[in-house]
Residue frames relative to the residue before (quaternion, step in Angstrom):
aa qw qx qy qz dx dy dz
X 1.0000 0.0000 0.0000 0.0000 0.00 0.00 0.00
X 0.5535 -0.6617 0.4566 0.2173 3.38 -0.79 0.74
X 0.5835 -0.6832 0.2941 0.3260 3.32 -0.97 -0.13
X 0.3653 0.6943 -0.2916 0.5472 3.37 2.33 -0.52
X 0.3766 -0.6922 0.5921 0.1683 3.29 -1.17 1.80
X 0.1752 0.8046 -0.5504 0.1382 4.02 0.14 1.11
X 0.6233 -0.5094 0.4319 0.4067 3.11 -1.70 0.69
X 0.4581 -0.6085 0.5583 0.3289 3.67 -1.28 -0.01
X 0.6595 0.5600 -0.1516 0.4780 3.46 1.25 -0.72
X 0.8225 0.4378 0.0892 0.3519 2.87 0.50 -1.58
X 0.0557 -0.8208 0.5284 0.2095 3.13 1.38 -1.69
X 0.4840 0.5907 -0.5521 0.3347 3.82 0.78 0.83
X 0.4053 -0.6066 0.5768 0.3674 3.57 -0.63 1.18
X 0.5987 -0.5974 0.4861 0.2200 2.95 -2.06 0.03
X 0.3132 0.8237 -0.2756 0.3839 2.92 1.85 1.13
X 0.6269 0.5910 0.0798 0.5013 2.35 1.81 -1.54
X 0.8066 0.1272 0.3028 0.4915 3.19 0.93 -1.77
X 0.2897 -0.6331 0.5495 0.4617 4.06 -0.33 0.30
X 0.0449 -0.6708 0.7025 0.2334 3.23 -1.58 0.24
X 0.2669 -0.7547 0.5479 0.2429 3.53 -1.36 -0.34
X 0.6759 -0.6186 0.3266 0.2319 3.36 -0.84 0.85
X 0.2157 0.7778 -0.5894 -0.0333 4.00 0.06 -0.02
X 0.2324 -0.5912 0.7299 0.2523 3.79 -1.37 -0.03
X 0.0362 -0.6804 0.7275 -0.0808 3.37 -1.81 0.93
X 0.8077 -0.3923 0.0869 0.4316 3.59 -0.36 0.85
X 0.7648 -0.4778 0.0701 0.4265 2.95 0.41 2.21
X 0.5610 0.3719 -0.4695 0.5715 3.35 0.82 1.56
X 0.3796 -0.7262 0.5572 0.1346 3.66 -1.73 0.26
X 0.3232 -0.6814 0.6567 0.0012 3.20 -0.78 1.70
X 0.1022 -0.4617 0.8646 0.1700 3.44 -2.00 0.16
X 0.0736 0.6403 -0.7490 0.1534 2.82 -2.17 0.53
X 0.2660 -0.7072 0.6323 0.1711 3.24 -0.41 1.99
X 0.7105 -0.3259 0.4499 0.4320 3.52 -2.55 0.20
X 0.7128 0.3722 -0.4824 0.3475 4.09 -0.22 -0.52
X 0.6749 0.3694 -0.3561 0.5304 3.93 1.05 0.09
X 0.4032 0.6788 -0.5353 0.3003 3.53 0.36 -0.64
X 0.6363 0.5363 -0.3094 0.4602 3.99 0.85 -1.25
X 0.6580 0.4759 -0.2242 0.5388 3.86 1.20 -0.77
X 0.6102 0.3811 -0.4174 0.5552 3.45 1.02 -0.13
X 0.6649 0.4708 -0.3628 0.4523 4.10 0.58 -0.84
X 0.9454 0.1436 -0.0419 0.2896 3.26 0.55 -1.29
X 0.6960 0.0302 -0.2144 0.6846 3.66 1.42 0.21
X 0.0279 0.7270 -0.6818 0.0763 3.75 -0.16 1.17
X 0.4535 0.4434 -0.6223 0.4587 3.72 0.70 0.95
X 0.5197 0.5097 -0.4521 0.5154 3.79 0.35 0.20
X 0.4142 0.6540 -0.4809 0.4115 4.00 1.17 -0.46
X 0.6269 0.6959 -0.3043 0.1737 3.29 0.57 -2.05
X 0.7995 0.3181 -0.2473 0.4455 3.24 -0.51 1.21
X 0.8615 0.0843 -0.2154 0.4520 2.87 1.86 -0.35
X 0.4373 0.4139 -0.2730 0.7502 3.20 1.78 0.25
X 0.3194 -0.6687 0.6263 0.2420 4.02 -0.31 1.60
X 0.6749 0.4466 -0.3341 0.4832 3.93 -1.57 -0.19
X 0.6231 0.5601 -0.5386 0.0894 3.82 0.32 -1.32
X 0.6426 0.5225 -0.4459 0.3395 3.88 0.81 -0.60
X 0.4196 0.6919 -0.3826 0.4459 3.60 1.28 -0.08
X 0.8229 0.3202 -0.2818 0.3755 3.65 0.66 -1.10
X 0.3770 -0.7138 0.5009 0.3122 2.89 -1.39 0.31
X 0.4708 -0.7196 0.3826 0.3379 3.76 -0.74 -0.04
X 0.3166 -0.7402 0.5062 0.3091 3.83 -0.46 0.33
């Protein structure tokens, strides 16, 4: 992961947009509020960019 606070989704810096900070198998993710719902509730849409994502399940 780079050093640029960016969406995972989206790829808006946090220039642009708040993002928020998450950890996923000992690495750091941003992720602005209009994804955050794709991380809680369908992180199989992650897949491809969040490694593991077919692994989670959604709440």
């Amino acid at each position: 992961m780079s050093n640029e606070k960016k969406c995972l989704v989206c790829e808006k810096s946090s220039d642009e947009t708040p993002v928020t900070k998450f950890y996923y198998q000992k690495s750091a993710f941003y992720i602005c509020p209009q994804h955050i719902p794709v991380l809680i509730h369908n992180p199989q849409e992650l897949v491809g960019l969040l490694d593991g994502a077919d692994k989670l399940q959604g709440g």
